[in-house]
C-alpha positions in Angstrom: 54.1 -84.1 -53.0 51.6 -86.6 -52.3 52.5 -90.5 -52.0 50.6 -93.1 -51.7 52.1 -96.3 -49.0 51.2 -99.3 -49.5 52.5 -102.0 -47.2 51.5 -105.6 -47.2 48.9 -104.8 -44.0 48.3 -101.8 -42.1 47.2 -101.4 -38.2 44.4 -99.1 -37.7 41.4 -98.7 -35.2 43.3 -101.8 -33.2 43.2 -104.2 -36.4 45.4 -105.3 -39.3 43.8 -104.7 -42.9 45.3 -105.6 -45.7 46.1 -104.3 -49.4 45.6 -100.9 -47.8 47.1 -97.8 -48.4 47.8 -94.6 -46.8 47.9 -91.1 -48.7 50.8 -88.5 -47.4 51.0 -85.6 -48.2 54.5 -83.9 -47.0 54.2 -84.8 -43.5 50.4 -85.8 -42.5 48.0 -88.5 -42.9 45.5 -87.5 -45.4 43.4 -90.5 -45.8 43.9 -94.3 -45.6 41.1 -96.8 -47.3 42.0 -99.8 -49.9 44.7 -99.7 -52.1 43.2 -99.8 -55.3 40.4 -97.4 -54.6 43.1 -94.8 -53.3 45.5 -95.2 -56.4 41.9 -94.4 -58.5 41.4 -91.5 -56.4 44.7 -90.0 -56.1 46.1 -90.8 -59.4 48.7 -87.8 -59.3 50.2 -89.6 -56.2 53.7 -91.3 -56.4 53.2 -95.3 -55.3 55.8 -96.5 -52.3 55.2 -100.0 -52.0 56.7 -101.1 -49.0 56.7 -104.7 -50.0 55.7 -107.7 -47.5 55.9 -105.1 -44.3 53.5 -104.4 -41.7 52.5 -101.1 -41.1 52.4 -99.9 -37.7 53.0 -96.3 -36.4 55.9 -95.4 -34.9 56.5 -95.3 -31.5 56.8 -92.9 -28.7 59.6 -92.5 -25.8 58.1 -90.8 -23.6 61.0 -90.6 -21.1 65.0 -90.3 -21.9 67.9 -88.9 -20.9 69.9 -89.2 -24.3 73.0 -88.2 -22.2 73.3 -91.4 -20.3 73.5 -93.9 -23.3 77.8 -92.8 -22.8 77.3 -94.4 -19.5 75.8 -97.6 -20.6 77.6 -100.3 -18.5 79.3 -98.2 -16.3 77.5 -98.3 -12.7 75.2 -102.4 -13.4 73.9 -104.3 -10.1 74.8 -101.3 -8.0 72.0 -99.6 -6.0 70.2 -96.6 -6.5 72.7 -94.1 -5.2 75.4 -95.9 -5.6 74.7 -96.2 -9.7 73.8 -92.9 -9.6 77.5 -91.3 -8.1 79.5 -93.8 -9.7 77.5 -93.4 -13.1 75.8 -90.0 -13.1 77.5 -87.8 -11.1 81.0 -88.9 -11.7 80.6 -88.1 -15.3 78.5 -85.2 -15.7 80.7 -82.2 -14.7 83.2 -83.8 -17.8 80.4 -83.6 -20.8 81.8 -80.6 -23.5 79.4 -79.6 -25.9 81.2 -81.8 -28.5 79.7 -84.7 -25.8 76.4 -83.5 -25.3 76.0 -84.0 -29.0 77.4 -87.1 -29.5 75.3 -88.4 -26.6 72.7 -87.4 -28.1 73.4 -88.5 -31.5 74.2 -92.0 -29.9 71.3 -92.5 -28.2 68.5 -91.2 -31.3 70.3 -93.4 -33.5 69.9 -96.6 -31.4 66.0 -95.4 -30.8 65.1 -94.5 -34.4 66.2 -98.1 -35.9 64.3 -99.7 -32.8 61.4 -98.0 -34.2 61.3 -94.9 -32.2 60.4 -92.2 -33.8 59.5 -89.6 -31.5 61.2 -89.0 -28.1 60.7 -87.4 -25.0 64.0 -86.5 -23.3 64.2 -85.2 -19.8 67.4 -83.3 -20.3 69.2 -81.5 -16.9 73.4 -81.0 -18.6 72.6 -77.0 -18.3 76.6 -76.7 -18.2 76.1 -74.1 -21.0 72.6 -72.6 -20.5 70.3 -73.0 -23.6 73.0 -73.7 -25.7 73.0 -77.4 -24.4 69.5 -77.7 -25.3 70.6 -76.4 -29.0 73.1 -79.0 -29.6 70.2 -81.9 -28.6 67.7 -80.5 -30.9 71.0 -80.0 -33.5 71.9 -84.0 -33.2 68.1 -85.0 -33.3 67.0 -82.8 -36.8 70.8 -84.8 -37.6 69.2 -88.2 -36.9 66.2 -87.1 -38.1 63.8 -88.2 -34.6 60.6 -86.0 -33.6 62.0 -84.3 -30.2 60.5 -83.5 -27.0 62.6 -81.8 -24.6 61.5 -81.6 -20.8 63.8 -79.3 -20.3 64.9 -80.0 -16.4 64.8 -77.6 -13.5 66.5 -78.3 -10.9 68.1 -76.7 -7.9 69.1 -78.9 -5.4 72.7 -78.3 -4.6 73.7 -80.9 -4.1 74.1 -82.3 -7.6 76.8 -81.6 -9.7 77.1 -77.9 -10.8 75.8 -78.3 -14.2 72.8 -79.4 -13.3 71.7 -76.6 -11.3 69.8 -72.9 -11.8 68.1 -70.5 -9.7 64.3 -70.7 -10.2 64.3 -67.5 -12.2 67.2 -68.7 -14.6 65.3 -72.4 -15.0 62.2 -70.5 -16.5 64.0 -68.0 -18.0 65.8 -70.4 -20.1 63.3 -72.7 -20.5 60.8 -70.0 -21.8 63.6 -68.4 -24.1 64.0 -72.2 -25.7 60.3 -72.6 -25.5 59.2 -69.4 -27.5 61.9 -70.0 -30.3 60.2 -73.9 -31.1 57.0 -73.8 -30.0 54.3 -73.8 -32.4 57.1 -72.8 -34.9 58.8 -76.4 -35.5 56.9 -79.3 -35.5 60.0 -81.4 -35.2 60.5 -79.9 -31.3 58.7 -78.6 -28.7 59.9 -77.9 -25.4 58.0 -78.4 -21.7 59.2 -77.8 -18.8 60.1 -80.7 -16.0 61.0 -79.9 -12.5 62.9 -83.0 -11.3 61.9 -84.1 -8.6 60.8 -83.4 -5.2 64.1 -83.9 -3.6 65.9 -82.1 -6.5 63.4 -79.3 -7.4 62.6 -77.0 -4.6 58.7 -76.2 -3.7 58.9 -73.2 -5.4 60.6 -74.8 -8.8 57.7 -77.2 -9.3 55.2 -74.4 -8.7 57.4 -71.9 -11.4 57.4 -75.2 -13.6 53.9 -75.8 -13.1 52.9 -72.3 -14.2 55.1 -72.1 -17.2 53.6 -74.8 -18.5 50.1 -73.2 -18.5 52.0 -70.0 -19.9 53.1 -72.2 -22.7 49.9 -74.5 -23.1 52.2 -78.0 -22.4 52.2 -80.0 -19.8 55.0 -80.6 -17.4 57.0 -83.4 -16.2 58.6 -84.6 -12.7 60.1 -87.8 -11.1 57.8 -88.8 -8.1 58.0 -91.7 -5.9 60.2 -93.9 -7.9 62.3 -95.4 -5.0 61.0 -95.9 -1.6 63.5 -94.0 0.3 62.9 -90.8 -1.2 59.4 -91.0 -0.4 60.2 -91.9 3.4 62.6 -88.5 2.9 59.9 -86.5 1.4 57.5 -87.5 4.7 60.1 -86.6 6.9 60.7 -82.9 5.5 56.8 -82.1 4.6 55.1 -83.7 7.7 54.4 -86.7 7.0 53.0 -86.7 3.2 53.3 -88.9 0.5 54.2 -87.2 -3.0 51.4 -86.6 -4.7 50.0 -85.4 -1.5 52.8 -82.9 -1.6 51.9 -82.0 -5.3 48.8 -81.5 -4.0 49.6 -79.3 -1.2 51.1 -77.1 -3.9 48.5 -77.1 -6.5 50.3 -79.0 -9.5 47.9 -81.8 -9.3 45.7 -81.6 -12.9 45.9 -82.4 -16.5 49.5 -80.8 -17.2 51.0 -83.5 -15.0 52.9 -86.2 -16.1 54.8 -88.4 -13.0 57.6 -90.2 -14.3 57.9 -94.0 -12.4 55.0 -93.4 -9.7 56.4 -96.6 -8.0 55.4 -95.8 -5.0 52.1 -94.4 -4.4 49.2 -95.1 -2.4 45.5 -96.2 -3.7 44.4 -92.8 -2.5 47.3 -90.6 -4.8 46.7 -93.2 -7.9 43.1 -91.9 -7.3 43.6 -88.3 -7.0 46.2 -88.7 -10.2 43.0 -90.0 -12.4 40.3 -87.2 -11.0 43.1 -84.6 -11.6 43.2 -85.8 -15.3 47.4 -86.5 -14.6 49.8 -89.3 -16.6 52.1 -91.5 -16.0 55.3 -91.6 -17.9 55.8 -95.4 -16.9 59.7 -97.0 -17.2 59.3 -100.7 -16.4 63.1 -102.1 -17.7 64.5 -99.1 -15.6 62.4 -99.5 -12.6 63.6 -103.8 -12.9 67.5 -102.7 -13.2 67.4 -100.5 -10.2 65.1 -102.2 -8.2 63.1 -100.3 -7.6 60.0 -101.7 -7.6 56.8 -102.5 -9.4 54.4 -99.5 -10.2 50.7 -100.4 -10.2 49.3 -100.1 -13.6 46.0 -102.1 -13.2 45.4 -99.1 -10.3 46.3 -97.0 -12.8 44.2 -97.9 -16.0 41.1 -98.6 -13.3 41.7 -94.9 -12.3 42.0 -93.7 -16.0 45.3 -92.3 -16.2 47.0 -92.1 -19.0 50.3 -94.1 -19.3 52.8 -94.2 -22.1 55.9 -96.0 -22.2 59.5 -94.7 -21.4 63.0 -96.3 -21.8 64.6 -94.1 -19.1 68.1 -93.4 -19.5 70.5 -95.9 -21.4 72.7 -96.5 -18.3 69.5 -97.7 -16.4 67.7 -99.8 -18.6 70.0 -100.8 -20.9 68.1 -100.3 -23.8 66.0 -97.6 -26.3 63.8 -99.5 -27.5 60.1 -98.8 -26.8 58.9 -102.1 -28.5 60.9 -103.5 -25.9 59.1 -101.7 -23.2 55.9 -103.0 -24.9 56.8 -106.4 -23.5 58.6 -105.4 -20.2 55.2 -103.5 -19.2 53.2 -106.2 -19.6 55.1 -108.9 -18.2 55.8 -107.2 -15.0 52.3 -106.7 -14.2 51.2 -110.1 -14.8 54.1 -111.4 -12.8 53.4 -108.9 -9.9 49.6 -110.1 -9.8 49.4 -113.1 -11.2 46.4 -112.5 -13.4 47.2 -112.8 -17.1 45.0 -110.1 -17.9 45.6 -107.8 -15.8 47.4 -105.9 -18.8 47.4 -107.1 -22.3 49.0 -106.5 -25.2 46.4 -104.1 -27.2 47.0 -102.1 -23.5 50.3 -101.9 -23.8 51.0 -101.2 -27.5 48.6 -98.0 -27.3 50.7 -96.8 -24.3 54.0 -97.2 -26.9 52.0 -95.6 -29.5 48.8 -93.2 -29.2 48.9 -93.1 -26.0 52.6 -91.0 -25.7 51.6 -88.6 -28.7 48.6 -87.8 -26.2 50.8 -87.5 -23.2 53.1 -85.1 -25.2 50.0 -83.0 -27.0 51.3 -83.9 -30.2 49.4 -85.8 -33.4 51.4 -88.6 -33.7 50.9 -92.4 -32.6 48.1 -93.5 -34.7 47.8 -94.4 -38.5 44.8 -91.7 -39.4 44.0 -88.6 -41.1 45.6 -85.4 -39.6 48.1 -87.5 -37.9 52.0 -86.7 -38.6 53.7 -89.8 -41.1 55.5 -91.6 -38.9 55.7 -94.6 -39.5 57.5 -98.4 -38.7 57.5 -101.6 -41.4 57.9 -104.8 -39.7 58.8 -107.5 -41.9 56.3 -111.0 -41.2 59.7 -113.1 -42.5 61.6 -112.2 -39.9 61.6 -115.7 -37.3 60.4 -113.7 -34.6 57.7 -112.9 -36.5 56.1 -116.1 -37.1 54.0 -117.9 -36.8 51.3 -115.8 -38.5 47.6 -117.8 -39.5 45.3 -116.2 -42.2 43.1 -114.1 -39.3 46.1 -112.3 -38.6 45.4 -112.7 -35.5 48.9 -113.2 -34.0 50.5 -110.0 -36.0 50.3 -107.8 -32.8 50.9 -110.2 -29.9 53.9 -111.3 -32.1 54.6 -107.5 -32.3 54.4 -106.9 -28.4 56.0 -110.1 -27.3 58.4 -112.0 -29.8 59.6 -109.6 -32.2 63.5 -108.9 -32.2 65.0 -105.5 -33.9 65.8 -107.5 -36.7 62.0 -107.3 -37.9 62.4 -103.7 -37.9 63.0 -102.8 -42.0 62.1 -99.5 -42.1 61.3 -96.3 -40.3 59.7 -93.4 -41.6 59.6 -89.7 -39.0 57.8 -86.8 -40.3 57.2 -88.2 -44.0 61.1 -88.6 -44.5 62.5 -92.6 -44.7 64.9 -92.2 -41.6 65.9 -96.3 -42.3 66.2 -98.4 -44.7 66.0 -102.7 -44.4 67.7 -102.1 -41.0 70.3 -99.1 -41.9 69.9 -95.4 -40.8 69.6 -93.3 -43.6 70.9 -89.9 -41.5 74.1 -90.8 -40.0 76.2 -93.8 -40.9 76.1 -96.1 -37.9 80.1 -96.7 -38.4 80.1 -93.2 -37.5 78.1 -92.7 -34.9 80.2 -95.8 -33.4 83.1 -94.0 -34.0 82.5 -91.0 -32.2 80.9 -92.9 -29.2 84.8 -94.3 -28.7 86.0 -91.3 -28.8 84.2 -89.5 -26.5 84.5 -92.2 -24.1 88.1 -92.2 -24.4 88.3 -88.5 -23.5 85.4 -88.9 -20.8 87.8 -91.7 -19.6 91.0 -89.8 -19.6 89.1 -87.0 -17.5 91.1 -84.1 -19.4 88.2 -82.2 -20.3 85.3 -80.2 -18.9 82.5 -78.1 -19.5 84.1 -75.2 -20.5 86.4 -76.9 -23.8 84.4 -78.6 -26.5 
């Protein structure tokens, strides 16, 4: 079926346009020019006239861990590794499938009516093998939210049990869950994401590295994000830094994406941008658990490719990529005191385009052969205004004032996910009602990994 949009303005090639429309055919772009002229052309196409909203695409999370919205609140003000036993680890081993789900569920809701509408999540509850991957993709196609899974591997002992496989089970799974989405449902793809230096062993990251040129993805890790754990790393590999490690290993090149990157040196932000890498870049989270500031003027001088992440919910405390939008570049002004060091066109690519290109997937930008995903933003909405004839306020407004109550509808995949501010997929009532349930039984402690 074809269908013609037509919203009050649409954003395209960096600029609002008005009485514009965009033609869809099941779930791509065809072609976008003015309204009238498109409803000439395509007169067999239904009209959906998304009245006095603002057409923008829909953004991209490009790192989650949709488990950890259950633990919103939990572990606040506490340091790293004290928020992560008292949060994380204390938790974890008490997740039943039944939990994993309703995580899950939870956290895409919250995302999709915050106008995310694809999401990366870096996803390590392997309590029941590839099964626990299932019941993520399950509760996202439920919500109705483009998935990514950077499906973890990770062998470090030392965290709880679920967490952990040998190297040959980690891409053994991850390839089984892999070759059963990949290229087959454009609603989930998987790549594979050792964890981190001090949770992935060397010869994880290398297996990781090499599955993901198998599968044609790129790959995902945690690097530098707290100081400590790059003093650790020196300690253990004679005295490099972490993407000298990489390095050392032969990961460094275009299938890497380095979640945080916090701390790195001039010389490793360098070798990141001739290497063709990206940054996966979590500025809320990095605030809440202070761990410092990462360098994105570095980064954009050195060409790297940044998109924007909300981190888990218990770390941030929010899913909202629009959000990030603002964090990003407020951070970066107040660390350098230069107002321009990032601006707002910067920063709402990173939430947008600039994710879909991380994640090798067409989605982020309002043109033909993209995938239809789109947000309407509502100009009546008091964060909103004021807005003068030029129009040139619409995205600063976007980036820096607008609250969630702008947000009137979401569209994922050519399918209205929500509608004037109410998910379309699963009631929110419910989804609240199952989150204090689960929380109750996560509370009580009476159940584990193998009920549920």
């Amino acid at each position: 079926m074809k269908r013609l949009i037509r919203p009050e303005f649409l954003y395209s090639n960096e600029t609002f346009i008005k009485e514009y429309a965009v033609l869809v055919e099941d779930d791509y772009i065809m072609e976008t020019g003015p309204a009238d002229e498109m409803n000439r052309k395509y007169p067999d196409a239904v009209e959906d006239i998304w009245e006095n909203l603002i057409l923008v695409p829909g953004t991209v999370n490009i790192h989650n861990h949709c488990f950890q919205s259950l633990l919103r609140g939990l572990a606040c003000d506490r340091p790293f590794l004290e928020w992560r036993d008292k949060a994380l680890y204390a938790y974890s081993n008490k997740f039943t499938r039944d939990h994993i789900y309703q995580g899950a569920v939870f956290a895409f809701s919250e995302m999709m009516r915050h106008g995310v509408t694809t999401v990366c999540d870096f996803f390590y509850l392997h309590h029941f093998g590839v099964e626990s991957d299932e019941l993520i993709i399950q509760a996202a196609k439920d919500v109705g939210i483009r998935l990514v899974i950077a499906r973890t591997m990770y062998d470090w002992t030392g965290a709880p049990k679920g967490y952990v496989e040998t190297v040959a089970d980690a891409v053994a799974n991850t390839r089984t869950i892999a070759k059963r989405y990949n290229g087959k449902d454009d609603m989930v793809k998987i790549i594979p994401a050792p964890h981190s230096l001090h949770a992935a062993s060397p010869a994880m990251i290398q297996a990781g590295h090499q599955l993901a040129k198998e599968l044609g993805t790129g790959f995902h890790i945690h690097i530098a994000e707290e100081k400590f754990q790059v003093e650790d790393a020196k300690k253990k590999f004679n005295g490099k830094t972490h993407l000298e490690i990489l390095d050392s290993l032969g990961v460094v090149d275009e299938t890497l994406t380095i979640v945080h990157g916090v701390w790195l040196k001039d010389t490793e932000v360098e070798l990141l941008g001739e290497r063709g890498g990206s940054l996966a870049y979590c500025p809320s989270s990095n605030m809440f658990l202070a761990d410092g500031i990462t360098d994105l003027p570095a980064m954009l001088k050195n060409h790297v490719t940044i998109g924007l992440g909300s981190d888990g919910a218990c770390s941030n405390n929010r899913n909202s990529v629009f959000e990030e939008m603002r964090m990003a570049a407020l951070l970066q002004k107040a660390n350098t005191c230069d107002a321009m060091c990032v601006n707002y066109k910067d920063v709402f690519r990173m939430g947008t385009e600039n994710g879909g290109k991380i994640l090798g997937i067409p989605v982020g930008k309002i043109e033909k052969g993209y995938k239809a995903d789109f947000v309407g933003i509502t100009a009546e909405d008091l964060s909103m205004q004021p807005i003068s004839e030029s129009l040139e306020q619409l995205l600063p407004n976007i980036v820096y004032s607008m609250q969630p109550s702008a947000i009137r509808k979401v569209m994922v995949n050519g399918t209205l996910t929500v509608n004037y501010g109410k998910n379309l997929t699963i009631p929110e009532e419910d989804v609240i009602k199952e989150v204090k349930r689960v929380m109750k039984e996560l509370k009580e402690g009476s159940t584990g990994p193998s009920a549920g």
